[in-house]
N, C-alpha and C positions, 0 to 999 in steps of 0.2 A: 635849758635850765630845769626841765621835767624832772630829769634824770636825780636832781640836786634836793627838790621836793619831796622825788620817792623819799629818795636815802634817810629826810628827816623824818619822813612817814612814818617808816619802819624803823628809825631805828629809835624814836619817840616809843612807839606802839611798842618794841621789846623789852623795854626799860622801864616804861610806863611815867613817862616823861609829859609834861604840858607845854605848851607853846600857843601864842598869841596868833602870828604869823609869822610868814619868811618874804623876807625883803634880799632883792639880788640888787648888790653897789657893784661900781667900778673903780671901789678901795685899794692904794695902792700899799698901805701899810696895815693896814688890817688882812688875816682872812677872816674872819668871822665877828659878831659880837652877836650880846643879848642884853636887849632893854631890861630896865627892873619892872616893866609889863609885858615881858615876856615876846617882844616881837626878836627873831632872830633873823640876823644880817650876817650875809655873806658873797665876798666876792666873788665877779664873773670865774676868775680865773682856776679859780676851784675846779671847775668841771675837768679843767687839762691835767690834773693832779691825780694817780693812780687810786682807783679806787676807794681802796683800803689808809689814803692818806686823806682822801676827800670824807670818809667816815672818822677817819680822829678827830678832823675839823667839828664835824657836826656835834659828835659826844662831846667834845670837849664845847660847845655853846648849850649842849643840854643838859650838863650837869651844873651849868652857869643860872639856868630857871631856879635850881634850888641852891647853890652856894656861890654867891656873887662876889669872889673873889677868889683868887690864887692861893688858898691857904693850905697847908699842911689836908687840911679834911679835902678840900676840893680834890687837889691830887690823888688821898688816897682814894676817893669816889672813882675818878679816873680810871688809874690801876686797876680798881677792884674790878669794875667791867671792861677794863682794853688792860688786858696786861701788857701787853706789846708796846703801849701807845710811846713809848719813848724813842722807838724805832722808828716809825711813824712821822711824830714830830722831827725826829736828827734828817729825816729825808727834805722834810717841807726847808729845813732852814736851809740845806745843802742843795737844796734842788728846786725853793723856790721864787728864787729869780730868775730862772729861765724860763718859766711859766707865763708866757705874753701872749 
């Protein structure tokens, strides 16, 4: 789960993102949340997730610190720093059930 730490480490520190802590579940419908005190939760299974899918996970719980919710601004927040991220996410839903 180091690996999973870094990732929020750095990719907190590039963005200039705040976080409380990171808490690892073994959520079988979630992969990620973030409290409205900022602690961010995410699944074990993440780690079996490539990379660059395990970093959507994370931006996508750190842009959640400042807009806690799925709205039009969140998304474009998203976009604005992962343009890809839709690629990204069509993997995790296509590919994240085989993730055990």
């Amino acid at each position: 789960m180091l690996f999973l730490s870094e990732r929020v480490y750095a990719i907190a520190g590039e963005h200039a993102f705040r976080y409380l802590k990171i808490r690892i579940s073994s959520a079988r419908t979630r992969w990620g949340s973030c409290s409205s005190r900022g602690t961010l939760s995410f699944t074990y299974r993440l780690v079996m997730a490539p990379a660059e899918v395990l970093d959507y996970v994370v931006l996508h719980e750190l842009v959640h610190t400042q807009i806690g919710n799925h709205s039009k601004t969140f998304w474009n927040k998203v976009g604005e720093l992962m343009p890809d991220y839709r690629r990204r996410l069509a993997w995790l839903k296509t590919n994240g059930k085989f993730l055990m």
